[in-house]
C-alpha positions as CSV (number, residue, x, y, z in Angstrom):
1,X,0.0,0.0,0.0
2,X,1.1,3.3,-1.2
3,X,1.8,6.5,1.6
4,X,-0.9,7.9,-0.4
5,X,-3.5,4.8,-0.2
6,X,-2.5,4.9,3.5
7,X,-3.6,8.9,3.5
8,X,-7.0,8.3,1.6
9,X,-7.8,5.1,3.9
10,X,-6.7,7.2,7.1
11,X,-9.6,9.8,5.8
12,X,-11.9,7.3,6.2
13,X,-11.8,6.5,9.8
14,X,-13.2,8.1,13.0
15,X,-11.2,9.9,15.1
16,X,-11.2,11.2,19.1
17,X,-11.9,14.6,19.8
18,X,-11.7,16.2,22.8
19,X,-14.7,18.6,22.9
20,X,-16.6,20.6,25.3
21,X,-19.9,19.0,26.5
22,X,-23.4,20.2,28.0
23,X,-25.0,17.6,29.7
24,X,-28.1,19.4,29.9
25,X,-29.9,23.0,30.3
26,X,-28.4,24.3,33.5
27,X,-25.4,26.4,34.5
28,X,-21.3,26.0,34.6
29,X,-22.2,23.0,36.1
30,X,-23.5,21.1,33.7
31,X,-20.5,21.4,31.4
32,X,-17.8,19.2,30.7
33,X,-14.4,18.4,28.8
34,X,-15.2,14.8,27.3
35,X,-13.6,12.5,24.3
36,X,-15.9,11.4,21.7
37,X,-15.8,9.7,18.2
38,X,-15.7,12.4,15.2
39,X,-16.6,10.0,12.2
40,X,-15.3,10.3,8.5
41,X,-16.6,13.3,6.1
42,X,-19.1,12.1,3.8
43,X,-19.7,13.7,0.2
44,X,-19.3,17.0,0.1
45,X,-18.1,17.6,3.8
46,X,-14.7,17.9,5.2
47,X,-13.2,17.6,8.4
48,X,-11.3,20.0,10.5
49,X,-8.7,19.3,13.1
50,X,-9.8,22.7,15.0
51,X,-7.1,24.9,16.3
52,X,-9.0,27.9,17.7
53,X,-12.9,28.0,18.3
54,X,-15.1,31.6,19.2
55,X,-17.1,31.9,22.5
56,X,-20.3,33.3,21.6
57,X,-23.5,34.3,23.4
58,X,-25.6,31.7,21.7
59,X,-23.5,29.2,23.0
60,X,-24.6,30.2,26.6
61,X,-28.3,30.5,25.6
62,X,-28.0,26.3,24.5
63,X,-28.0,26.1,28.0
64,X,-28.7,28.9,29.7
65,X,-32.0,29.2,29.6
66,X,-32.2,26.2,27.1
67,X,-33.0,25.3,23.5
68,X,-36.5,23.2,23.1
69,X,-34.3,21.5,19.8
70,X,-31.1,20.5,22.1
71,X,-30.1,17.4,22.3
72,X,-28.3,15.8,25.0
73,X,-25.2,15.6,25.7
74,X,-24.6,19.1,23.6
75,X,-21.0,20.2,22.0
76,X,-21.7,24.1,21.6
77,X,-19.6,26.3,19.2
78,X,-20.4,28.3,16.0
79,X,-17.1,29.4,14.9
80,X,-14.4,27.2,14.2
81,X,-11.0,27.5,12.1
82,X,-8.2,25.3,11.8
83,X,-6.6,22.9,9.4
84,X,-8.6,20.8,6.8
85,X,-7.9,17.0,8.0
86,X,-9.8,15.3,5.9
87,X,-11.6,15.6,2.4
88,X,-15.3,13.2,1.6
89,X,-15.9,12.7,-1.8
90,X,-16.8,15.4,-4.1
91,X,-15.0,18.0,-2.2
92,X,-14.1,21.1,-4.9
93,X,-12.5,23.6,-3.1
94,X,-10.5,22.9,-0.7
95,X,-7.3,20.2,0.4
96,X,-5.5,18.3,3.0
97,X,-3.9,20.8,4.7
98,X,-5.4,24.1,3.9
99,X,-6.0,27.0,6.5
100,X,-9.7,27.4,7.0
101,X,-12.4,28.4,8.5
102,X,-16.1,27.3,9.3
103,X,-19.2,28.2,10.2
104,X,-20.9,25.3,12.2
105,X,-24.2,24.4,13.5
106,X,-24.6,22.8,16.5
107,X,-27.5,20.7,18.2
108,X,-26.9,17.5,15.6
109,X,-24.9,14.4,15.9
110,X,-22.2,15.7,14.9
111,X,-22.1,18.6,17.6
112,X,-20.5,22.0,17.5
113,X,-17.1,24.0,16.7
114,X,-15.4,23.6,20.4
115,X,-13.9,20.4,19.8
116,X,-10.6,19.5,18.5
117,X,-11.8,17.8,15.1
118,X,-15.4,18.6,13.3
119,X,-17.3,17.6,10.3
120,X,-18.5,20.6,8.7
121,X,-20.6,20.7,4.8
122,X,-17.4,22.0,2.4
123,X,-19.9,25.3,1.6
124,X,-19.9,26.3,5.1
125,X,-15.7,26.5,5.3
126,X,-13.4,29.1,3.3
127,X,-10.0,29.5,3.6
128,X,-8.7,32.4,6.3
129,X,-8.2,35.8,5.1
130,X,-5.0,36.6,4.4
131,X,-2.7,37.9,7.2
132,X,-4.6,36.8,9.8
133,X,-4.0,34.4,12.2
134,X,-6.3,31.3,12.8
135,X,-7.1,32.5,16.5
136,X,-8.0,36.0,14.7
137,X,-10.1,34.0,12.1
138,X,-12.3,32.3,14.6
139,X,-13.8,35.1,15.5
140,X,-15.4,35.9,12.1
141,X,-17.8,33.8,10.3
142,X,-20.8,33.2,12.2
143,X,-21.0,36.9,13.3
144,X,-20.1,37.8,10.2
145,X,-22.8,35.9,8.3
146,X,-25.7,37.4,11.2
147,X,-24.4,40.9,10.2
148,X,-24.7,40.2,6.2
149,X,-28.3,37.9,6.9
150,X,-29.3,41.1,8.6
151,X,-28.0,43.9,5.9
152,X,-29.7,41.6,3.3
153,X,-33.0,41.2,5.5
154,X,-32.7,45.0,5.9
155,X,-32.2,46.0,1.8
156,X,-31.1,49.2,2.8
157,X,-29.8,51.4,-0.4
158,X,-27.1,53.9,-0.4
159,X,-27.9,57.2,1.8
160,X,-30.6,54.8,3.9
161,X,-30.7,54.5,7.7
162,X,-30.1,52.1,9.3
163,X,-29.7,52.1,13.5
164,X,-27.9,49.4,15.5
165,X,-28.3,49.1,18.9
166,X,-25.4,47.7,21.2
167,X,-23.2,49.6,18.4
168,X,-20.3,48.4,20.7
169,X,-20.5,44.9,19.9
170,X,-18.8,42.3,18.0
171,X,-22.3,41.3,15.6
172,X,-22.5,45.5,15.9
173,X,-19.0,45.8,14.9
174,X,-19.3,43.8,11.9
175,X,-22.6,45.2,10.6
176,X,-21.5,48.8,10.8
177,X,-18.9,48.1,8.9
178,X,-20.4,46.3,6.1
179,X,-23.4,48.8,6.1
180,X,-20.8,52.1,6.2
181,X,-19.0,50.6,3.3
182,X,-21.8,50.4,1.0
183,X,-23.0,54.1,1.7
184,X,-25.7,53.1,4.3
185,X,-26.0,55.9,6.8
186,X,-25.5,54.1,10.3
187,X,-26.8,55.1,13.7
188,X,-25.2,53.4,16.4
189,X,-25.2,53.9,20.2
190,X,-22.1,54.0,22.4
191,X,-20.8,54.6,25.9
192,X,-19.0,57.8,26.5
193,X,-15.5,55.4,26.2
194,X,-16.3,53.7,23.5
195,X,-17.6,56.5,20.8
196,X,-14.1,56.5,19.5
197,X,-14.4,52.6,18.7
198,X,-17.7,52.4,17.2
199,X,-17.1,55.7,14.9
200,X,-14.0,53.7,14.1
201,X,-16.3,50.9,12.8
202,X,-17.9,52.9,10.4
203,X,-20.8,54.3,12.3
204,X,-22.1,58.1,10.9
205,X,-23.5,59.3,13.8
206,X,-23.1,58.1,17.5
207,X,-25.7,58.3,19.7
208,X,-25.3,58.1,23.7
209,X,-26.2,54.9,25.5
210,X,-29.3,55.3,27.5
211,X,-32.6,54.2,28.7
212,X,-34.2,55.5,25.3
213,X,-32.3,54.3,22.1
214,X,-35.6,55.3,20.5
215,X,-35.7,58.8,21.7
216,X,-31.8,59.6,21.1
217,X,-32.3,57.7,17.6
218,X,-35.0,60.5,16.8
219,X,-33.4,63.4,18.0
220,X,-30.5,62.9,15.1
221,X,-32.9,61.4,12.8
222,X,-36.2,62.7,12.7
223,X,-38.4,60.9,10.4
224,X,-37.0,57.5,11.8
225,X,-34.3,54.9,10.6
226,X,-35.1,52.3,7.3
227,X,-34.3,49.6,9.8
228,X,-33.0,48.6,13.4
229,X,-30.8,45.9,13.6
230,X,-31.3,45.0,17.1
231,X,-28.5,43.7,18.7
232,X,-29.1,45.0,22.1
233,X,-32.4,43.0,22.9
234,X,-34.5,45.4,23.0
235,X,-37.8,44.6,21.6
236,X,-40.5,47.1,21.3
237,X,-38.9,49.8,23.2
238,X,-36.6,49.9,19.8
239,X,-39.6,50.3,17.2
240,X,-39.9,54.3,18.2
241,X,-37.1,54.4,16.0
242,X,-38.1,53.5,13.1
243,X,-40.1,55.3,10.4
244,X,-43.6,54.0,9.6
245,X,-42.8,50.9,7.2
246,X,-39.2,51.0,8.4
247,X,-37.6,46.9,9.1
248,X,-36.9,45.9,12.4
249,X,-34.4,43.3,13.0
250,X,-34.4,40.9,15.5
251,X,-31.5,38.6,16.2
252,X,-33.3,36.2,18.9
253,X,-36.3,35.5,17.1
254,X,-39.6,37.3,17.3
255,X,-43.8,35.6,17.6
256,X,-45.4,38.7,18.2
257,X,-47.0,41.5,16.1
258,X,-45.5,45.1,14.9
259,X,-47.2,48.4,14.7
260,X,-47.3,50.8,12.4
261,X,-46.3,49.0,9.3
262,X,-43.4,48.2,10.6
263,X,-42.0,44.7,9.1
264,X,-40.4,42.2,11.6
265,X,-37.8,40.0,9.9
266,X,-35.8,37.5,12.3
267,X,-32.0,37.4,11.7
268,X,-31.4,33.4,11.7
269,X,-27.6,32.9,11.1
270,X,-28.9,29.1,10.6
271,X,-30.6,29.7,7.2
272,X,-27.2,31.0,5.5
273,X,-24.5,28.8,7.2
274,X,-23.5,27.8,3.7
275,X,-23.9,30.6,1.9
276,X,-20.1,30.2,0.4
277,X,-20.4,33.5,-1.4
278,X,-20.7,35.1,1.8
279,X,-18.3,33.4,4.0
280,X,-15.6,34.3,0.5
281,X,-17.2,38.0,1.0
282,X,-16.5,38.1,4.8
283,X,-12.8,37.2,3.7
284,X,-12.0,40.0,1.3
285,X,-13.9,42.5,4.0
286,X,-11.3,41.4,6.4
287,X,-8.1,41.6,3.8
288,X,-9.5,45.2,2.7
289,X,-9.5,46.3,6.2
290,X,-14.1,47.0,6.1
291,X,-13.5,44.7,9.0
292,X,-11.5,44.4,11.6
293,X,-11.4,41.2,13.7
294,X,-10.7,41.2,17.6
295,X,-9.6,38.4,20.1
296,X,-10.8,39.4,23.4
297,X,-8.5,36.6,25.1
298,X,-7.2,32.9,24.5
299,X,-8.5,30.3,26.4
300,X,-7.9,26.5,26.9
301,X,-10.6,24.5,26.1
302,X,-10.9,23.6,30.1
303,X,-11.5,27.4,30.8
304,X,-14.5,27.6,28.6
305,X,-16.9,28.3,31.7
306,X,-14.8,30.9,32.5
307,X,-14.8,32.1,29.2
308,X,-18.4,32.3,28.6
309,X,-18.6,33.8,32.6
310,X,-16.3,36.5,31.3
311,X,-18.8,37.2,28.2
312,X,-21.5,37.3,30.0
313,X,-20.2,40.2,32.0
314,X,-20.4,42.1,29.3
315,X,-17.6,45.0,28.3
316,X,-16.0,42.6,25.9
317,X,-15.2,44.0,22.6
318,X,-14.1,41.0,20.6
319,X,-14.0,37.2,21.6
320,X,-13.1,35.2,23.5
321,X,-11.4,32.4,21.7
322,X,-10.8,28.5,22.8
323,X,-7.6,27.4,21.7
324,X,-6.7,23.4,21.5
């Protein structure tokens, strides 16, 4: 048998991961560090050995308070980038070997992006941007497919408004940017420390944090924004700042009713996980310097509670990023 028969058979075999583990809806209790069986891509798929995996806030919510579609024991993880380990048949674009990275749903067998090796479809991976460092590239694709899901949900045209509230945040961070780059007038709200940073992201006019986005949204913009991307959870106390018909823009989901015309459209980062285009997109954005991608700290993958602690204290302006 050839080295490369011995290669193409290796591709075929399972292989142990260490990944992080929920055993069920609860707190930092309920997670673990396990070893489990990662099987062989099938067509189309490919499988990463994963070298640095994002800490996002829907990782917490799988648990904390719970997903009705979980399945137990749970690996979260959304963002994973590595090292392309092995290729299933029919596999186009990418090799053994190549630098990528993925945008990965959790909840199914095959479990999420905080575990050492992953089977991921080949349209939801893309090679890192150049320049960047996988740790840095972790931190980009599924935030960076909410922000375009939302934009595209939005169809905002050149001199539209659109507001964003959280405007400090990472899913803030990269929908600014996007947004400001294609002559979208942005609206963004800020801490008194942090108007430097998110006029850095692109943002036209900074508004200050408060109690009344909706208010301080109006005072700059009278007739109302086009669309609120909503990334501060705010619900109905955000509609005052749209204009009648304007698009609000949920990124937790949404079963209620709107007023005024207004058109609810749900940002679900899980409809365009392989959206290739996108992913490529998000890649030049970064290598053209629209976006600019943040590690908020490197952690092993045994200080992932601690992790997701520290990102649920809010003040982050980045990731936190498991490394293995």
């Amino acid at each position: 048998m050839t080295m490369t028969d011995n290669r193409a058979e290796s591709q075929l075999q399972p292989v142990t991961a260490r990944a992080v583990s929920y055993s069920g809806i609860g707190g930092p209790d309920v997670i673990s560090i396990v070893e489990r069986s990662v099987r062989a891509p099938a067509a189309r798929e490919v499988r990463l050995r994963v070298h640095a995996a994002a800490v996002n806030p829907t990782d917490i919510a799988w648990r904390d308070p719970g997903r009705p579609d979980g399945q137990w024991p749970l690996t979260p993880g959304m963002d994973a980038a590595g090292v392309v380990e092995a290729i299933g048949p029919d596999v186009m674009r990418l090799s053994v070997g190549d630098k990528v990275m993925a945008a990965v749903l959790p909840g199914g067998t095959d479990g999420g992006a905080q575990a050492s090796y992953v089977v991921v479809p080949e349209a939801s991976v893309v090679t890192i941007p150049a320049d960047t460092s996988i740790t840095e590239a972790a931190t980009l694709p599924m935030n960076g497919l909410t922000a375009l899901c939302a934009l595209d949900h939005a169809g905002l045209s050149a001199g539209q408004v659109l507001a964003v509230s959280g405007g400090a945040g990472l899913l803030a961070h990269y929908a600014i940017a996007i947004a400001n780059s294609r002559g979208i007038t942005v609206v963004a709200d800020a801490k008194p420390e942090e108007e430097d940073l998110v006029r850095g992201y692109g943002a036209s006019i900074v508004i200050p944090r408060s109690d009344d986005f909706a208010g301080a949204v109006r005072q700059v913009v009278p007739d109302g924004a086009d669309a609120l991307l909503d990334t501060a959870l705010l619900g109905e106390a955000g509609f005052g700042a749209l204009r009648d018909g304007g698009v609000y823009l949920p990124v937790r989901g949404w079963n209620k009713g709107a007023e005024r015309g207004i058109a609810v459209k749900p940002v679900w980062v899980r409809t365009v996980l392989e959206r290739t285009d996108w992913l490529e997109l998000l890649r030049s954005l970064v290598e053209d310097g629209t976006i600019t991608l943040r590690v908020a700290g490197e952690f092993p993958l045994e200080e992932v509670a601690r992790a997701q602690q520290l990102l649920a204290a809010g003040g982050m302006r980045g990731r936190p990023v498991l490394v293995m």
